[in-house]
C-alpha positions in Angstrom: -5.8 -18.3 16.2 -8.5 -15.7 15.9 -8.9 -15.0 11.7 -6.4 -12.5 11.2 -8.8 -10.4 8.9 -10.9 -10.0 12.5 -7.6 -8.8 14.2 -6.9 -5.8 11.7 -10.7 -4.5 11.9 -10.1 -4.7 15.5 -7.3 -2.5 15.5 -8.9 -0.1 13.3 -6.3 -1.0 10.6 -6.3 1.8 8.1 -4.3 2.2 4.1 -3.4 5.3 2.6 -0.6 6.7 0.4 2.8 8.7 0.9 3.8 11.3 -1.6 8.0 11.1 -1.2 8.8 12.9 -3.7 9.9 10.4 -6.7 7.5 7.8 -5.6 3.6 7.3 -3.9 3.8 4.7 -1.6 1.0 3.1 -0.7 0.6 1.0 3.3 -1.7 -0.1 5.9 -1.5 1.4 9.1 -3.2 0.3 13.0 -2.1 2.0 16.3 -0.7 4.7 18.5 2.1 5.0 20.0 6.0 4.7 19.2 6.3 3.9 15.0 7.5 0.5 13.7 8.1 0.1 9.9 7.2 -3.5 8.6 9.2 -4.0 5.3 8.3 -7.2 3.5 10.3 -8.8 0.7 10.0 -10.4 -2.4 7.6 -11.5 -3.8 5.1 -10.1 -1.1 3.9 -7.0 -0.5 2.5 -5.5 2.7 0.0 -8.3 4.0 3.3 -10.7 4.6 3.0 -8.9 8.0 -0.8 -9.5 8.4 -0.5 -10.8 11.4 2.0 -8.6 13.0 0.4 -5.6 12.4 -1.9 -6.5 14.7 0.1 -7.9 17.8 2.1 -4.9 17.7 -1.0 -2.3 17.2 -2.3 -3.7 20.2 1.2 -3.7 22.3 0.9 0.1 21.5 3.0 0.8 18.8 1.8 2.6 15.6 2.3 0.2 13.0 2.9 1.2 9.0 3.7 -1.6 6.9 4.1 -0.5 3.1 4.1 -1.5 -0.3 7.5 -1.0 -1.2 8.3 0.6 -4.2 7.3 -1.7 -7.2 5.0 -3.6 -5.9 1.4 -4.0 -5.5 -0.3 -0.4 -5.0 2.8 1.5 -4.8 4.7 3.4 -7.4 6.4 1.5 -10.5 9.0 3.3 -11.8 10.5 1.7 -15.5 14.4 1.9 -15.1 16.1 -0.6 -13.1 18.4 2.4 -11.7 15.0 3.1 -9.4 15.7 -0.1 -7.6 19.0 0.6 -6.3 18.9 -0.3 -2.9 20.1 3.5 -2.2 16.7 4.9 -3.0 15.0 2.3 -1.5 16.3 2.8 1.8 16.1 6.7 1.0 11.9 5.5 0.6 12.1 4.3 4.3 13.7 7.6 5.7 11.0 9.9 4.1 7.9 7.2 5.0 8.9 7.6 8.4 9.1 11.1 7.9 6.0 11.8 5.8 4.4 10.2 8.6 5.2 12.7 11.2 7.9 10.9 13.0 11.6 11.5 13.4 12.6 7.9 14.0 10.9 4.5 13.8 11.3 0.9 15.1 12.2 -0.9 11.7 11.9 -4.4 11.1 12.0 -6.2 7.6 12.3 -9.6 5.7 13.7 -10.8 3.0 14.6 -7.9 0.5 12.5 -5.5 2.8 15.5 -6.9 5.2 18.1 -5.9 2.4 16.6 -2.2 2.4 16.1 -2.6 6.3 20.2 -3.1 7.3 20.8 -0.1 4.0 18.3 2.4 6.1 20.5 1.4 9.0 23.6 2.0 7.7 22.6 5.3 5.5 20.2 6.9 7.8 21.1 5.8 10.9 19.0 9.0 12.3 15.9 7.6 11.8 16.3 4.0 13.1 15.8 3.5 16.5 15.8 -0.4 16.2 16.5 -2.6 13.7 14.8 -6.3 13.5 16.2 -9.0 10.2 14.3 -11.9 9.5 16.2 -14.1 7.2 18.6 -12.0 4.8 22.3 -12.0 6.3 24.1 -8.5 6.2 25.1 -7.4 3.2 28.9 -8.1 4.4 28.1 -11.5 5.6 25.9 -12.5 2.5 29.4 -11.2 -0.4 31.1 -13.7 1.5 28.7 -16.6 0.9 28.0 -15.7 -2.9 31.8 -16.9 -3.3 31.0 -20.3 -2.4 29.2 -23.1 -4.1 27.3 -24.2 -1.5 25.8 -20.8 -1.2 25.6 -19.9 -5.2 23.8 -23.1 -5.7 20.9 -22.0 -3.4 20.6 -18.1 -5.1 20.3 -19.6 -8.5 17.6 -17.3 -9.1 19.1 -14.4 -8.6 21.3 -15.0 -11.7 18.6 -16.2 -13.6 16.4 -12.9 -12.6 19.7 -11.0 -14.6 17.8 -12.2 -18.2 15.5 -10.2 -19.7 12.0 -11.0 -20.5 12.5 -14.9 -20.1 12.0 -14.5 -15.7 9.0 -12.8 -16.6 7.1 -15.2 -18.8 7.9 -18.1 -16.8 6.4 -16.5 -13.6 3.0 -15.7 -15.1 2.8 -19.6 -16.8 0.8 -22.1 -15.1 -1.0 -19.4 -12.7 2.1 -18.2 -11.1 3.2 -21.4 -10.0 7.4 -20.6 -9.9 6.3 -17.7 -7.4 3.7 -19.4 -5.5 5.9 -22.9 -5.1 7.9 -21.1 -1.7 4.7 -20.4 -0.4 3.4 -24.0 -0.5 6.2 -26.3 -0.5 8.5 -24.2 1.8 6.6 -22.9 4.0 4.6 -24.8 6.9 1.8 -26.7 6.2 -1.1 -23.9 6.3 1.1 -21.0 6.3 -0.4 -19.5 3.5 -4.4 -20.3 2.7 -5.6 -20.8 -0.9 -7.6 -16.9 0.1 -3.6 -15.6 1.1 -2.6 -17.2 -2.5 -5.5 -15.5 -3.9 -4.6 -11.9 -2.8 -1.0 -12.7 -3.8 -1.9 -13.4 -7.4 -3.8 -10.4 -7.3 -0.8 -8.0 -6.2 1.6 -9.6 -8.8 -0.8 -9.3 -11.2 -1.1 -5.2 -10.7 0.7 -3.7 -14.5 4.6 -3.4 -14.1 4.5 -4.9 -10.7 6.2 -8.1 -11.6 9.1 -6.3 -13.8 9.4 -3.9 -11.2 9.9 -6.9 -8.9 12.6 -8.5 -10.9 14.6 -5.3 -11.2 15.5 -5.4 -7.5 17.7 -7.9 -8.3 18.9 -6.2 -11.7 19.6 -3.3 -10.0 21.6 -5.4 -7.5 23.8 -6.7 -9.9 24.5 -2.9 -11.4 27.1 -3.0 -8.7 30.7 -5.0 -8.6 30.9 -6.5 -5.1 33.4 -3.7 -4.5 31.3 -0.9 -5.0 29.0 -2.6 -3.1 31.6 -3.5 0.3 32.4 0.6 0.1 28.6 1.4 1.1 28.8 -0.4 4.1 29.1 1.6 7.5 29.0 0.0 11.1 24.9 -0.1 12.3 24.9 1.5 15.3 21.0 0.5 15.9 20.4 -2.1 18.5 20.1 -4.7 16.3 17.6 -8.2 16.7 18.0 -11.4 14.3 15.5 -13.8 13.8 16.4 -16.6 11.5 14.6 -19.7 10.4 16.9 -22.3 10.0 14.9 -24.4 7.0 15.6 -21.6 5.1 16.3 -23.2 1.5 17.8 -20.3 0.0 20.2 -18.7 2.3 22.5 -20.8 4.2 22.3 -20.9 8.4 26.1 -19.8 8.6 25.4 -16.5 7.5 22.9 -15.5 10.3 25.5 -14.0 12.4 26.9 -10.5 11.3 30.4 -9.5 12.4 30.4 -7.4 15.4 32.6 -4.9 13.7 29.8 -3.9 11.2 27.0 -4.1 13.9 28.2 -3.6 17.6 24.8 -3.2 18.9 23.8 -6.9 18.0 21.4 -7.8 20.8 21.3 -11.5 19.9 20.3 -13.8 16.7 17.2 -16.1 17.8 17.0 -19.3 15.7 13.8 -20.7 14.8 14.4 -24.2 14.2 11.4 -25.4 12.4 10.7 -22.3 10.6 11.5 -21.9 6.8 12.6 -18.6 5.0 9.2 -17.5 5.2 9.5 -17.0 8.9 6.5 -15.1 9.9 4.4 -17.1 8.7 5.6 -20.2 10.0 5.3 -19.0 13.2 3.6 -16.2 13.6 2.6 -15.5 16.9 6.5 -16.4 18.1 7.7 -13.5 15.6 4.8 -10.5 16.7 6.2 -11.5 20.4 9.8 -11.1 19.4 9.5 -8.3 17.5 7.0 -6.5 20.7 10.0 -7.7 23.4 12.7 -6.2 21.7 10.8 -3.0 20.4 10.0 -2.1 23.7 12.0 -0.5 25.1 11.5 2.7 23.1 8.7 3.5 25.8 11.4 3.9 28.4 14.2 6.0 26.0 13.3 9.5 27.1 10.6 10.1 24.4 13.2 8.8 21.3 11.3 6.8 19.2 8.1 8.5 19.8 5.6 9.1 16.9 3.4 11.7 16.2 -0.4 11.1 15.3 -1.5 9.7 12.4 -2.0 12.0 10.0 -5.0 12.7 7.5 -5.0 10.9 4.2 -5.0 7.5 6.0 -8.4 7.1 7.2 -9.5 4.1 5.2 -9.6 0.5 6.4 -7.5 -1.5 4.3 -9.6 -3.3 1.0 -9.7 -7.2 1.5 -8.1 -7.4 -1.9 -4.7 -7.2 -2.4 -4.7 -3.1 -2.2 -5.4 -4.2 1.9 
């Protein structure tokens, strides 16, 4: 495959910043055309989509894939109230905004999957279609947190409820707890010792790696009930892609009830892919996500974006800034 730093200069990939308000978010953006928003999840920050970006820039789609809030370049507010997935989907609705379009193609993995089916379900006004890679709906995924099977595998996220302790045990031994996923899960060169590289330097940006942890703080700042009454039927057509060696979330909870999303278009299992999906297969994802985006060229101008605007001229920094 052509080296994926090649692809983005040939796209004219380009990083600015979005004032919204409470936050400055900083993203790479490549394209014209109809707007997809790439959300990534923990503990990545925008270049998990490095090689998306691409394939879809030169489909014809404007692409903006951010740092969410907390992480890497982007804003890192200190309460873990700023995490609540509420304002992070609220961050989505003005990104797309702030970058002059009234809807966008939104696609997102892991917790940027989380904040993806919230944007949904929120702001339905501004997604045009919605693509999950590997985090159930948020329906779907209460149900499996009250089995073993399923609380076994999101240890972690209990764990992430201490204070301090997650912290200092993620920065020992060169950030091995965060980097193990990456090479053990994933497939044998997913992830280069250069992508590990630029990952060490975005976890290592001050607050990022607090700022991390407390989206799973702020998670638990919820009872499951409170969390069941913010769920509203997705009426986005709705594309999941799910790698079935995921070792954290179980293969059962792929498929979301039709009651909470009616649209569903179809879930696509990977077999031999792991929870770090695009990655494994990278070049099966960017044509997934290209198909099913689509057909926003034909829906009588819905979905379109307007040009990029100034303030995000730059190419992106081969560091972990872009």
């Amino acid at each position: 495959m052509e080296a994926l730093d090649s692809v983005l200069d040939r796209v004219a990939a380009r990083e600015g910043y979005a004032e919204l308000g409470e936050v400055r978010i900083h993203y790479v953006e490549a394209g014209e055309g109809p707007l997809v928003v790439l959300l990534h999840g923990f503990p990545e920050f925008w270049y998990s989509w490095r090689a998306q970006i691409g394939a879809l820039a030169e489909a014809g789609f404007r692409v903006v894939a951010p740092d969410m809030r907390g992480y890497n370049l982007s804003s890192k507010p200190a309460a873990v109230k700023a995490y609540d997935v509420e304002r992070l989907a609220a961050d989505v609705r003005d990104l797309i905004r702030e970058r002059g379009a009234e809807r966008a193609c939104v696609a997102g993995h892991d917790w940027g999957a989380v904040v993806a089916w919230s944007t949904a379900m929120l702001h339905p006004e501004v997604v045009e279609r919605l693509a999950i890679l590997n985090v159930p709906h948020p329906r779907r995924m209460l149900r499996g947190l009250r089995t073993p099977r399923q609380l076994l595998k999101s240890w972690y996220v209990f764990f992430f409820q201490l204070p301090w302790l997650p912290e200092r045990l993620a920065r020992a031994g060169r950030w091995r707890s965060f980097r193990f996923g990456f090479e053990r899960d994933a497939r044998p060169g997913a992830f280069s010792s250069a992508d590990i590289e630029r990952y060490v330097e975005a976890w290592s940006q001050p607050g990022s790696l607090t700022a991390t942890i407390n989206y799973y703080r702020a998670a638990f700042r919820q009872t499951p009930r409170q969390a069941e009454a913010r769920i509203r039927p997705i009426t986005a057509p709705t594309r999941v892609i799910w790698g079935e060696r995921d070792r954290y979330l179980g293969r059962e909870l792929a498929e979301p009830d039709h009651g909470d999303v009616p649209n569903l278009e179809q879930v696509i299992r990977l077999p031999e892919a792991s929870h770090w999906i695009q990655h494994d297969e990278p070049e099966r994802v960017s044509q997934l996500l290209v198909e099913f985006f689509r057909p926003v060229f034909t829906s009588a101008g819905r979905g379109r974006s307007a040009p990029a605007q100034a303030g995000s001229g730059d190419a992106p920094r081969r560091s972990s800034g872009g």
